[in-house]
DOKOL-750668 format. One record per residue: chain; residue number from 1; residue in three letters; x, y, z of N, C-alpha, C in turn. Coordinates in nm, 4 decimals, always signed. Layout:
BEGIN
chain,resi,resn,n_c1,n_c2,n_c3,ca_c1,ca_c2,ca_c3,c_c1,c_c2,c_c3
A,NUM,ALA,X,Y,Z,X,Y,Z,X,Y,Z .
...
//
This chain:
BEGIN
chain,resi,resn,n_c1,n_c2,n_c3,ca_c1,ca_c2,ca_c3,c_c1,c_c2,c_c3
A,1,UNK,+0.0503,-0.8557,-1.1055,-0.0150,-0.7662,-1.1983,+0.0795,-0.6583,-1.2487 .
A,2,UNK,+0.1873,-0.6568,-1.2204,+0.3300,-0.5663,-1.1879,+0.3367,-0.5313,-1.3675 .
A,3,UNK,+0.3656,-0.6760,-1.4155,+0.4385,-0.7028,-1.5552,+0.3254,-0.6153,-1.6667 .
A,4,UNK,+0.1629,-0.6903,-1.6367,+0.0786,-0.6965,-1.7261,+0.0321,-0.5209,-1.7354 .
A,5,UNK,+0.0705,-0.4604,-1.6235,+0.0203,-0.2946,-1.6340,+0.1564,-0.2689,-1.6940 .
A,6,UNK,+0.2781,-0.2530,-1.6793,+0.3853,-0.2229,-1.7510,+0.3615,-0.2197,-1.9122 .
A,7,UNK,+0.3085,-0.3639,-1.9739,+0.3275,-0.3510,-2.0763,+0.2156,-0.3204,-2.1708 .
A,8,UNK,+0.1270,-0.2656,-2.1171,-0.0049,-0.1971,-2.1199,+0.0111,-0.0398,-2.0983 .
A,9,UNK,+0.1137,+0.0476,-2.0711,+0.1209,+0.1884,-2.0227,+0.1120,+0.2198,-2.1691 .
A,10,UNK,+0.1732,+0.2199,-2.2906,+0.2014,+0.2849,-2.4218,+0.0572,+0.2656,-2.4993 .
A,11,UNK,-0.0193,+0.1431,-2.4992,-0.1263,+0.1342,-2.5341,-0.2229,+0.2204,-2.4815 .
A,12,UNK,-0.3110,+0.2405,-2.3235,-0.3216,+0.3049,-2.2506,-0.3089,+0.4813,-2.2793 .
A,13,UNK,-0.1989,+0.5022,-2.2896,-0.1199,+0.6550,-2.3234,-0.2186,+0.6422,-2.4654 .
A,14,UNK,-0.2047,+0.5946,-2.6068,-0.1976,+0.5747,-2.7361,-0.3672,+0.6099,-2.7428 .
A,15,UNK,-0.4354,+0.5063,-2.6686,-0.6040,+0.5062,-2.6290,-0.6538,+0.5992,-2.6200 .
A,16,UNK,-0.6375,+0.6700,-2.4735,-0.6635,+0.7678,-2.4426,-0.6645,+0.9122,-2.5424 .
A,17,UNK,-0.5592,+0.9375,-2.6047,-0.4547,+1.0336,-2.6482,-0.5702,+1.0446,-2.8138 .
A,18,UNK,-0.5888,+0.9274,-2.8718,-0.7227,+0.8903,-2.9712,-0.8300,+0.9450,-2.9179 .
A,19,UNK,-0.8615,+0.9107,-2.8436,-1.0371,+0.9149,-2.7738,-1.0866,+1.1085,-2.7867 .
A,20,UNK,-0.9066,+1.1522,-2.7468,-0.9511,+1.2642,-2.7056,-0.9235,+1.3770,-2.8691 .
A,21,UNK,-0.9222,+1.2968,-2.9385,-0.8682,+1.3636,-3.0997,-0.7276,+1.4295,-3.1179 .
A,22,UNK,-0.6651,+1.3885,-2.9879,-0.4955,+1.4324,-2.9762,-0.4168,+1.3791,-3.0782 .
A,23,UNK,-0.3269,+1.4712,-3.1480,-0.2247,+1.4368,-3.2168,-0.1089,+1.4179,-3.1215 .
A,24,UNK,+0.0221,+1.2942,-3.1609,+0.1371,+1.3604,-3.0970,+0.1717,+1.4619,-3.0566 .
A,25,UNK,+0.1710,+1.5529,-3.1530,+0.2364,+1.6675,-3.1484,+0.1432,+1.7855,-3.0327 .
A,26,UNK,-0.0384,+1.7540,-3.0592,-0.0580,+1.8207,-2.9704,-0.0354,+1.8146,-2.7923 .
A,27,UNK,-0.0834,+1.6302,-2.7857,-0.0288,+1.6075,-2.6784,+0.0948,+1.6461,-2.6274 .
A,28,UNK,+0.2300,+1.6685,-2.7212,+0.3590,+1.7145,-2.6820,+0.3688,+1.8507,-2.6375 .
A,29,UNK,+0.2704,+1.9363,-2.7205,+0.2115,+2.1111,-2.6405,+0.2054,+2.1036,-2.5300 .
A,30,UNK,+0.0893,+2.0623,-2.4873,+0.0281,+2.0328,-2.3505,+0.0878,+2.0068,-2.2033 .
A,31,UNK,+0.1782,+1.8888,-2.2587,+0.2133,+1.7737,-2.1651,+0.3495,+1.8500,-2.1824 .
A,32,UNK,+0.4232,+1.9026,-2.2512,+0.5658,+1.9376,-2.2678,+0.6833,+1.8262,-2.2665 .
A,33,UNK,+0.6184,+1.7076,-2.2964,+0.6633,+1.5799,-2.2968,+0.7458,+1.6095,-2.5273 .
A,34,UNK,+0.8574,+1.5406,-2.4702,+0.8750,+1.5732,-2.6870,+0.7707,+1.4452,-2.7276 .
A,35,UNK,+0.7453,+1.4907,-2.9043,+0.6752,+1.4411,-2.9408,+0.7264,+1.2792,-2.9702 .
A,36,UNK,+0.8778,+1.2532,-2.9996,+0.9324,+1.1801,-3.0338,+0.9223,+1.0752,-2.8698 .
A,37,UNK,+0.9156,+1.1099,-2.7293,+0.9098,+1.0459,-2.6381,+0.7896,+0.9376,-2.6391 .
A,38,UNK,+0.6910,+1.0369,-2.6247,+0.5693,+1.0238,-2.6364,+0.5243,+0.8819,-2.7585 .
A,39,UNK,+0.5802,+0.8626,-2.8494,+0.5775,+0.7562,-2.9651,+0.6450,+0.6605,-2.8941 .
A,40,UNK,+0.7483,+0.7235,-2.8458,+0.8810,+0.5644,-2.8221,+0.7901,+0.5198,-2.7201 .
A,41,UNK,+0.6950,+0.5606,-2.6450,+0.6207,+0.5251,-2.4759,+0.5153,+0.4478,-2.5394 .
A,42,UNK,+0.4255,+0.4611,-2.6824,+0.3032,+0.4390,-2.7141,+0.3415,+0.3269,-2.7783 .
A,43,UNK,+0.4631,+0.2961,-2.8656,+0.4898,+0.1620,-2.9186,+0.6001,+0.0974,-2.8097 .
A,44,UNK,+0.5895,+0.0994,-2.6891,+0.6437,+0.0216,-2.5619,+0.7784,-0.0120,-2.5763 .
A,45,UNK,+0.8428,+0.0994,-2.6290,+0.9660,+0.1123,-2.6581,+1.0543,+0.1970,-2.5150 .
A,46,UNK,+1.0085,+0.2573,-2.4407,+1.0455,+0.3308,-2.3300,+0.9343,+0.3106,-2.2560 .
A,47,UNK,+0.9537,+0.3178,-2.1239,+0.9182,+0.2986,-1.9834,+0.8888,+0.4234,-1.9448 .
A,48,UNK,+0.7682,+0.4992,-1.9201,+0.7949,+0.6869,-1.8631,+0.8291,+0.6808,-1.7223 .
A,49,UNK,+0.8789,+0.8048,-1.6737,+0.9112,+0.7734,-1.5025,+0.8028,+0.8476,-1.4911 .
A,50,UNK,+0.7862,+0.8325,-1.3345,+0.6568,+0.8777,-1.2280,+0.6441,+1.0617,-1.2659 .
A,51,UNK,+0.7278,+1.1418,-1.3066,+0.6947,+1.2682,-1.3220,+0.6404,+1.3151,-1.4897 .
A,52,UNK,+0.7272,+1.1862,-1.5518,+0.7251,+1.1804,-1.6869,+0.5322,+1.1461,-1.7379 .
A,53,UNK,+0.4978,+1.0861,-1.6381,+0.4199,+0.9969,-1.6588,+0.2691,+1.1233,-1.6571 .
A,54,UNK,+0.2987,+1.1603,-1.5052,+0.2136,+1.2557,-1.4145,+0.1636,+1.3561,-1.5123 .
A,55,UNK,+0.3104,+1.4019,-1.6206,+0.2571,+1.5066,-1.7312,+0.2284,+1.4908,-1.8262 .
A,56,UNK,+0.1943,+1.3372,-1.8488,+0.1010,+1.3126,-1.9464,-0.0132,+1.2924,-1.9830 .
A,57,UNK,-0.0592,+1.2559,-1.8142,-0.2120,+1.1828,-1.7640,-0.2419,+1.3728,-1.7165 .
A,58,UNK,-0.1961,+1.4257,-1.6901,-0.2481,+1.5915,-1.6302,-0.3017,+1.6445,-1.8228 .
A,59,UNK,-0.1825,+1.6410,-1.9038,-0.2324,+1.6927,-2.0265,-0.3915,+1.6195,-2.0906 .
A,60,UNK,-0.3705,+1.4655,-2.0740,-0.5046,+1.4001,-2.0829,-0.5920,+1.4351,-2.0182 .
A,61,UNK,-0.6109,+1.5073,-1.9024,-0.7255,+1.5251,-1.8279,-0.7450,+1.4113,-1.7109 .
A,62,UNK,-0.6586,+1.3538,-1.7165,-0.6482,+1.2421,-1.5756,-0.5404,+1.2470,-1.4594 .
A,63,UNK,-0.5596,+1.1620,-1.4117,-0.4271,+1.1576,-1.2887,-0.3485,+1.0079,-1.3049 .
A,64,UNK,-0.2767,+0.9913,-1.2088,-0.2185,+0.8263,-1.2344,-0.3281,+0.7543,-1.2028 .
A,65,UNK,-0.3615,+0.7947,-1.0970,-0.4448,+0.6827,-1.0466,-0.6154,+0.6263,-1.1527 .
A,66,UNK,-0.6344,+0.7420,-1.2057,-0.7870,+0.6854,-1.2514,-0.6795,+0.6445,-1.4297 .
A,67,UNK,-0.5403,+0.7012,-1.4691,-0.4707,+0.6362,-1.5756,-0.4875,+0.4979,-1.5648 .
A,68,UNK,-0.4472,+0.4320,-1.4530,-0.4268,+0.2816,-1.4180,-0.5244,+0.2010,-1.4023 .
A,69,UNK,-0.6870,+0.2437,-1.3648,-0.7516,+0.2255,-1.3663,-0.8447,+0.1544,-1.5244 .
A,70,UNK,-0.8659,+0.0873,-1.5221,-0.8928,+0.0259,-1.6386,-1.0636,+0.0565,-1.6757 .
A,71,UNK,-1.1043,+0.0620,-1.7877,-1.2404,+0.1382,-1.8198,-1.3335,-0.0174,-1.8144 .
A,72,UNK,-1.2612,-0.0898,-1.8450,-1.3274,-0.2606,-1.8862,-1.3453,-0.3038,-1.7871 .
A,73,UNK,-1.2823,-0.2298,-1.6967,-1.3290,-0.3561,-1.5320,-1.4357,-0.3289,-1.4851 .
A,74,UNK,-1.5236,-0.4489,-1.4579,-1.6105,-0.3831,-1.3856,-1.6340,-0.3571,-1.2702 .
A,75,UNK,-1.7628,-0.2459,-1.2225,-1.7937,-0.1747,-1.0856,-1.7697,-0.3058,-1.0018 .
A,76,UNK,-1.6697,-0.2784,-0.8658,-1.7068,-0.3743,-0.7567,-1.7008,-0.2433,-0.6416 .
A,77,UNK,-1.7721,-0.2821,-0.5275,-1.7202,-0.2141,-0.4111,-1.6102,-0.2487,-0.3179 .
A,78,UNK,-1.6070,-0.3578,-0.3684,-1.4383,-0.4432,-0.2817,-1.3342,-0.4242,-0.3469 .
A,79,UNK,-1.2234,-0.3869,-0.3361,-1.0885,-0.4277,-0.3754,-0.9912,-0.5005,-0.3152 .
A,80,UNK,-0.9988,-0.6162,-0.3253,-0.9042,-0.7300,-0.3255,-0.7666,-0.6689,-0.3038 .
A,81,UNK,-0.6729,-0.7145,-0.2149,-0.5130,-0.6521,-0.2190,-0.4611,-0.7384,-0.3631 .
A,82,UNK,-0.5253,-0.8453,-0.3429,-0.4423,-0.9469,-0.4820,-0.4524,-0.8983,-0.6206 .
A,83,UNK,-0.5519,-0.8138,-0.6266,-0.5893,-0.7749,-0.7703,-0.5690,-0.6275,-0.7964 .
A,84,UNK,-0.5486,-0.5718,-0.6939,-0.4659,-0.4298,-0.7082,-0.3505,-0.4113,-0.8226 .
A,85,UNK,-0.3727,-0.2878,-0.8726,-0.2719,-0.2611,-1.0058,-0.1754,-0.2045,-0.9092 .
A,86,UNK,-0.0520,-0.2418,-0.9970,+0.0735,-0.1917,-0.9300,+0.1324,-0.1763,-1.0254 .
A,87,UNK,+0.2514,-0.0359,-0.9929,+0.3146,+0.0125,-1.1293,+0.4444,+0.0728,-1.0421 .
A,88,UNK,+0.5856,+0.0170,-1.1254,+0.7095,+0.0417,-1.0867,+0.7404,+0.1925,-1.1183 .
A,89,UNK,+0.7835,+0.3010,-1.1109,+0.8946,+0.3819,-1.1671,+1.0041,+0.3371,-1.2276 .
A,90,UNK,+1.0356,+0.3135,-1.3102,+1.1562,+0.3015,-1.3499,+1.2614,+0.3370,-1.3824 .
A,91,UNK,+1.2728,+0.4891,-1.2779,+1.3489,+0.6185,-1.2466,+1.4193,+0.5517,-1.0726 .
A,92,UNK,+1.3232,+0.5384,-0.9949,+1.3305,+0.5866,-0.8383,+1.3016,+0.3739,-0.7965 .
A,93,UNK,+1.2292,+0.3228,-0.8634,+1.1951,+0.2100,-0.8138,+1.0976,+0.1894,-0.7140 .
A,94,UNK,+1.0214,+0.2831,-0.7092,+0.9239,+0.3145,-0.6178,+0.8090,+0.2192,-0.6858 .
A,95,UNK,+0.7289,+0.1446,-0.6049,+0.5738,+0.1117,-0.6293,+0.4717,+0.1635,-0.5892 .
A,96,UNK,+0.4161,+0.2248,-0.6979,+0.2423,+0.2466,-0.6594,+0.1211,+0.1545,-0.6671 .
A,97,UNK,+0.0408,+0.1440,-0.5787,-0.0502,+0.0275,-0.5880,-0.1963,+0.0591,-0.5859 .
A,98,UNK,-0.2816,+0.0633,-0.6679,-0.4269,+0.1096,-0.6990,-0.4794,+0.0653,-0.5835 .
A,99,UNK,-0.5636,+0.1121,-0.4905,-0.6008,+0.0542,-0.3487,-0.7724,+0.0779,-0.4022 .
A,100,UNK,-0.7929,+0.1641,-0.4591,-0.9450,+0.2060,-0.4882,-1.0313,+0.0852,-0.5746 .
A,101,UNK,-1.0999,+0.0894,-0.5224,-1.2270,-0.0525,-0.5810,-1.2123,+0.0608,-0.7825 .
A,102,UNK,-1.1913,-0.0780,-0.8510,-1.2218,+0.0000,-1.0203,-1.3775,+0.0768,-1.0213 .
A,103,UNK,-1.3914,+0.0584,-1.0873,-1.5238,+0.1600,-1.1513,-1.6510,+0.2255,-1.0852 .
A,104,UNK,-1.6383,+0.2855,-0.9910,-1.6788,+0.3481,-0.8565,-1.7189,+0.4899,-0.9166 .
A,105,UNK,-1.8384,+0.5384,-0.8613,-1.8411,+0.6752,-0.8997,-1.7996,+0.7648,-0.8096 .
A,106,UNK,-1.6868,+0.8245,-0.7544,-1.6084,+0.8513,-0.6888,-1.5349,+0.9578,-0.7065 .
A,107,UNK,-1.5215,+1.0690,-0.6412,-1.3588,+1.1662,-0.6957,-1.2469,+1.1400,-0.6207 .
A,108,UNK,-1.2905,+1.0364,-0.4842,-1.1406,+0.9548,-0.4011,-1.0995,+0.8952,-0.4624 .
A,109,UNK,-0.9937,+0.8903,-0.5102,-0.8592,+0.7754,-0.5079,-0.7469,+0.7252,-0.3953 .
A,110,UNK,-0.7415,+0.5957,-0.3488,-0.6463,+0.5856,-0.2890,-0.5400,+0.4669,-0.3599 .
A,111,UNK,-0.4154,+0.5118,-0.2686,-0.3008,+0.4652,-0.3644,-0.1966,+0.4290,-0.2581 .
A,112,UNK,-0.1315,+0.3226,-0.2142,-0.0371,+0.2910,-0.1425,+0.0668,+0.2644,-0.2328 .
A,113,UNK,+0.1781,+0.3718,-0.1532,+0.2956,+0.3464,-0.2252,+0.4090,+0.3178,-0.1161 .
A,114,UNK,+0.5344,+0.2390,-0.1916,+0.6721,+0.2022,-0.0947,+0.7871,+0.2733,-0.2101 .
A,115,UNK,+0.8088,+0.3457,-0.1032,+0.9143,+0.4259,-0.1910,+1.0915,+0.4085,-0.1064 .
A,116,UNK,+1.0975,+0.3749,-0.2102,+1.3198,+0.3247,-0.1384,+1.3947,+0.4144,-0.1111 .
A,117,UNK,+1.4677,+0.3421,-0.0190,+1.5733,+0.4772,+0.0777,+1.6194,+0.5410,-0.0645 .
A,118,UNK,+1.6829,+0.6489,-0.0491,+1.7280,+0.7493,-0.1502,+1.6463,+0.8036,-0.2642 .
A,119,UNK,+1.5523,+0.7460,-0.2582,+1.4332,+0.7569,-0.3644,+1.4219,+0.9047,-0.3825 .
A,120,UNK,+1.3908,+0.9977,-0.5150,+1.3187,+1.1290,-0.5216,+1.2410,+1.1545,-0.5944 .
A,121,UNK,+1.1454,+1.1852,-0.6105,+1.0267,+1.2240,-0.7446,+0.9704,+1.4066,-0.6915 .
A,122,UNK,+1.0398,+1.4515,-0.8276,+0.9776,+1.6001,-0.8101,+0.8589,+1.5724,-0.9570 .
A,123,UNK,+0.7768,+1.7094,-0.8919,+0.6390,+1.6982,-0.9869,+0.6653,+1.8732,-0.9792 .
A,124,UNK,+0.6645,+1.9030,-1.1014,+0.6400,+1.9814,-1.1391,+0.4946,+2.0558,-1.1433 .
A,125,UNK,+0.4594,+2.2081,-1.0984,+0.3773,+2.2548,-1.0679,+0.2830,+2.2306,-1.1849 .
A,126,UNK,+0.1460,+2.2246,-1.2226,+0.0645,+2.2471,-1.2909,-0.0783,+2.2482,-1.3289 .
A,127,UNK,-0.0981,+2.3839,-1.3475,-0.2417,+2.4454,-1.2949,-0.3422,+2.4192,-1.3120 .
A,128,UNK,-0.3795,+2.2752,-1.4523,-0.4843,+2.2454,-1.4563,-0.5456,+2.1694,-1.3018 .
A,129,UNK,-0.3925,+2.0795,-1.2731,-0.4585,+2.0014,-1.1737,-0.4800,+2.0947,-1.0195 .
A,130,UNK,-0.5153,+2.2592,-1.0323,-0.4873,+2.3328,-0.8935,-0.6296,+2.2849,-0.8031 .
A,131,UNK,-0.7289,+2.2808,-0.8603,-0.8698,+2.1971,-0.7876,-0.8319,+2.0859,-0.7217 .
A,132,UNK,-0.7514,+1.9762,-0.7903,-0.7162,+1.8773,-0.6824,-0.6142,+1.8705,-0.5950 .
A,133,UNK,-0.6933,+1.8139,-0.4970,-0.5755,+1.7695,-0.3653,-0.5637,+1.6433,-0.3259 .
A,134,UNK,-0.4567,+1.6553,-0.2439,-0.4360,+1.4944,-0.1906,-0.3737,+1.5158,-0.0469 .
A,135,UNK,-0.3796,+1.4195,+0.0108,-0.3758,+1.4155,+0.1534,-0.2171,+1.2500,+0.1509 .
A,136,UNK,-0.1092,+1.3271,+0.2200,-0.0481,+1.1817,+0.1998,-0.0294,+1.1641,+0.3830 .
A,137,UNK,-0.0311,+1.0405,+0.3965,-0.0436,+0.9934,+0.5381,+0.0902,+0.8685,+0.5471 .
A,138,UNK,+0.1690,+0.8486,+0.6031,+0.2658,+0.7908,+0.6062,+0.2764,+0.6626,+0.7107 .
A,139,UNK,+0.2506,+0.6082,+0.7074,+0.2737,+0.4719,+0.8235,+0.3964,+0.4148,+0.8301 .
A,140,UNK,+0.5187,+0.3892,+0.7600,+0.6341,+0.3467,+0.8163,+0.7595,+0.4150,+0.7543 .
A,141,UNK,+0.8419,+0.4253,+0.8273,+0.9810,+0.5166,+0.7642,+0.9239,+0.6861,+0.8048 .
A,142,UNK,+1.0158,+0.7241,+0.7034,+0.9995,+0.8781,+0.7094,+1.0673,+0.9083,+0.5619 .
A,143,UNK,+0.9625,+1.0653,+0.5432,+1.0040,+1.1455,+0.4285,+0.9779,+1.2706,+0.4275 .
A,144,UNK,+1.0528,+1.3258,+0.3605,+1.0823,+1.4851,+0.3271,+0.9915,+1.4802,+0.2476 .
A,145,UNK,+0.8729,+1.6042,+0.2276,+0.8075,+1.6520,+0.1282,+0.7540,+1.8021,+0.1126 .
A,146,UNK,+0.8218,+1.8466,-0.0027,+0.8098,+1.9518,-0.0882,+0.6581,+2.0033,-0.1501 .
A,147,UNK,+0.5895,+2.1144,-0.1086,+0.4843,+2.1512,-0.1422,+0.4615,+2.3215,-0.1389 .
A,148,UNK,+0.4627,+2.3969,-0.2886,+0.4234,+2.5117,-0.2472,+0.5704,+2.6151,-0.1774 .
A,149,UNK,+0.6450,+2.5340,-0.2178,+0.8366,+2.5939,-0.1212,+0.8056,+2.5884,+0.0192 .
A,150,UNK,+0.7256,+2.4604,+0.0910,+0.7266,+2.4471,+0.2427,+0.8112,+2.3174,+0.2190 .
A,151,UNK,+0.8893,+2.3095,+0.3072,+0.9383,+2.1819,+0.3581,+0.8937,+2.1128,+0.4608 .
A,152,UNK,+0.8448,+1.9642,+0.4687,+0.7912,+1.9087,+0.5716,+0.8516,+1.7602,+0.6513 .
A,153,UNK,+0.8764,+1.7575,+0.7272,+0.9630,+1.6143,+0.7490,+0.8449,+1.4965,+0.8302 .
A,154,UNK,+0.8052,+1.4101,+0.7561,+0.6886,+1.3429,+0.8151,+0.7444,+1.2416,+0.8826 .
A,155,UNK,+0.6683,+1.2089,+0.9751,+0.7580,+1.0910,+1.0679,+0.5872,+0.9591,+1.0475 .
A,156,UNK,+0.5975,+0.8402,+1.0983,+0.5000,+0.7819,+1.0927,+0.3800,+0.8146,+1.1337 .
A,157,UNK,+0.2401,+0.8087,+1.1005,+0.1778,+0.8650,+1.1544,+0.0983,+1.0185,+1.1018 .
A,158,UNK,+0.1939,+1.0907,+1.0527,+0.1847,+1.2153,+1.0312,+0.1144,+1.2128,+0.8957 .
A,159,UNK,+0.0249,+1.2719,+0.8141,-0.0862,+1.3584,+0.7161,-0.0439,+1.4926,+0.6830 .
A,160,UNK,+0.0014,+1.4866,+0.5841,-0.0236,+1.6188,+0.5306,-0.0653,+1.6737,+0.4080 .
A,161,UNK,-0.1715,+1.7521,+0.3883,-0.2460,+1.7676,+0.3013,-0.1586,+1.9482,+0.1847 .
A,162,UNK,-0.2232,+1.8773,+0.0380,-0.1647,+1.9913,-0.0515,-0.2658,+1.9924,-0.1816 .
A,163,UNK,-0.2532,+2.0932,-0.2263,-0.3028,+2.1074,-0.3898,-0.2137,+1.9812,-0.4533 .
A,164,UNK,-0.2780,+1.9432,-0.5420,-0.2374,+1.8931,-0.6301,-0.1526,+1.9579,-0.7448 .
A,165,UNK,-0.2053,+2.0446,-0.7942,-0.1245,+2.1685,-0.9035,-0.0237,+2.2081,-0.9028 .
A,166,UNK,+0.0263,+2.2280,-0.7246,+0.1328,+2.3268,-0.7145,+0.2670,+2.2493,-0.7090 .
A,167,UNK,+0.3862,+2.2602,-0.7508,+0.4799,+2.1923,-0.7643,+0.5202,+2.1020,-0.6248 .
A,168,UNK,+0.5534,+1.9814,-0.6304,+0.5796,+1.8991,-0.4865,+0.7096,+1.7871,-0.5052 .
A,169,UNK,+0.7580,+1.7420,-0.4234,+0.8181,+1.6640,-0.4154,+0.8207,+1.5832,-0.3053 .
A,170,UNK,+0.8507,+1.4234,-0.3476,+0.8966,+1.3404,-0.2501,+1.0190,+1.2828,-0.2207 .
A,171,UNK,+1.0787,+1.2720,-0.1298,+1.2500,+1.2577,-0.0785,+1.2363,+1.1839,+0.0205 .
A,172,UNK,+1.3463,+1.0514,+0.0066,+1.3124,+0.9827,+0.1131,+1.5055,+0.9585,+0.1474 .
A,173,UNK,+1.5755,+1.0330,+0.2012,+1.6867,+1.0625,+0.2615,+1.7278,+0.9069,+0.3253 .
A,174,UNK,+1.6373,+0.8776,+0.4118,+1.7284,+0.7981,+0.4894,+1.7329,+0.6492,+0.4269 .
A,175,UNK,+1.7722,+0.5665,+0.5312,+1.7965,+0.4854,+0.5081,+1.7026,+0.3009,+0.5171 .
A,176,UNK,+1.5862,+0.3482,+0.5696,+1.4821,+0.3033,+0.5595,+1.4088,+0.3439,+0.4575 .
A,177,UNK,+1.2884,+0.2494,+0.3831,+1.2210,+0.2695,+0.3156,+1.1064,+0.3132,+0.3456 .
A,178,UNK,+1.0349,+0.4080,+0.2536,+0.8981,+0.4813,+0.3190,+0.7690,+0.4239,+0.2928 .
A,179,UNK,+0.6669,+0.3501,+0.3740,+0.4696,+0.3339,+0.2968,+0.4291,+0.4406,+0.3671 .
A,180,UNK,+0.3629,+0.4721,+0.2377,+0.2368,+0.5718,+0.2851,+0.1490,+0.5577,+0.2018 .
A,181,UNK,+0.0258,+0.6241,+0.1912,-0.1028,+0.6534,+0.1585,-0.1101,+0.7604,+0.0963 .
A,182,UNK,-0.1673,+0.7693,-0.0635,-0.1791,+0.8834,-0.1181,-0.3477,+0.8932,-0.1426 .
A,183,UNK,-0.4130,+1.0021,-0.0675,-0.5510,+1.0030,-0.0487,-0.5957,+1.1462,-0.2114 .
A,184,UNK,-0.6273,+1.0766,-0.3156,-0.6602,+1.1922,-0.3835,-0.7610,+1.2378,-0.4430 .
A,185,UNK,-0.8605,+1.4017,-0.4345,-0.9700,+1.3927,-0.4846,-0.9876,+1.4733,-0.5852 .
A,186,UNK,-1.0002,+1.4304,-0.6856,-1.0104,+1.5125,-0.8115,-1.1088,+1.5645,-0.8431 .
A,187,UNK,-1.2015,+1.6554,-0.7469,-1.3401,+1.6905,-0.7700,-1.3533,+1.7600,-0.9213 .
A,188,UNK,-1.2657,+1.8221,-0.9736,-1.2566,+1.8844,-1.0907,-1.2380,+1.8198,-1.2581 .
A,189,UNK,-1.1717,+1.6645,-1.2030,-1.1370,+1.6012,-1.3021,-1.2067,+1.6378,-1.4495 .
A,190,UNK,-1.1924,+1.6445,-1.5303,-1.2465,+1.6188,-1.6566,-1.2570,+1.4825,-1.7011 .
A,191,UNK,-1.3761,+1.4567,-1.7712,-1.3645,+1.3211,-1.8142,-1.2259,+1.2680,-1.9347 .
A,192,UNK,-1.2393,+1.1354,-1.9449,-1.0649,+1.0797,-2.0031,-1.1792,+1.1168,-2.1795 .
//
């Protein structure tokens, strides 16, 4: 499902960005993304990376996870591992994988991601999303993560919970690769 969400992100972005009476240019306010990016992403001319991405779905009023989420699918309470959306970075090479059943009335999202030795994704702070949080829980490897100017070194096992809003980062130093669990609840969301 790797390929078919890839070449679906610019459409997606383009959809949304309509629905909500956004111009380029306003979306480029917002999102602080240039306006000229933002086009090259919507006619699938560029690939956005994971931070690139984050400030576009925050200016829309969404997150990645309900971004990836498709409006056409319908409600199940199961989610299948086989039919899970998965989406590369094409910065860091990291995969994120939609774990949450589609069309659920829900403010959880969950999201398993494998992120590669040397891997980094900083997210820039921003205040619409300060209502949501997320909880990341780590099961194999280890990673450095940035929240709020705390530094945290998670070993397997370990949870640690943050705003969503406030600037964060993920760093994965060594030489093993990191899975973990990104638990997120957007009680505040605005609709797309």
């Amino acid at each position: 499902m790797l390929d078919d969400l890839e070449s679906n992100i610019g459409a997606r972005v383009r959809a949304i960005r309509l629905e909500q009476d956004l111009t380029l240019d306003e979306l480029a306010l917002h999102s602080g993304v240039s306006r000229a990016m933002i086009s090259r992403i919507e006619r699938g001319e560029a690939s956005p990376t994971a931070q690139l991405l984050a400030r576009l779905c925050s200016a829309l009023g969404t997150t990645l996870s309900r971004f990836f989420a498709f409006q056409d699918a319908p409600a199940n309470p199961l989610s299948r591992r086989a039919e899970q959306r998965s989406w590369r970075d094409p910065d860091t090479g990291y995969v994120r994988r939609a774990v949450s059943p589609e069309g659920m009335a829900t403010p959880v999202d969950i999201v398993a991601v494998d992120f590669p030795p040397g891997a980094r994704v900083v997210f820039d702070p921003h205040p619409p999303d300060a209502e949501m949080t997320q909880h990341i829980w780590l099961f194999e490897g280890r990673l450095t993560m940035t929240s709020a100017g705390e530094t945290y070194a998670l070993e397997p096992g370990d949870c640690l919970f943050m705003p969503l809003g406030h600037g964060h980062s993920f760093h994965n130093p060594h030489s093993e690769p990191a899975r973990y669990a990104v638990i997120l609840n957007r009680r505040t969301l605005k609709t797309r």
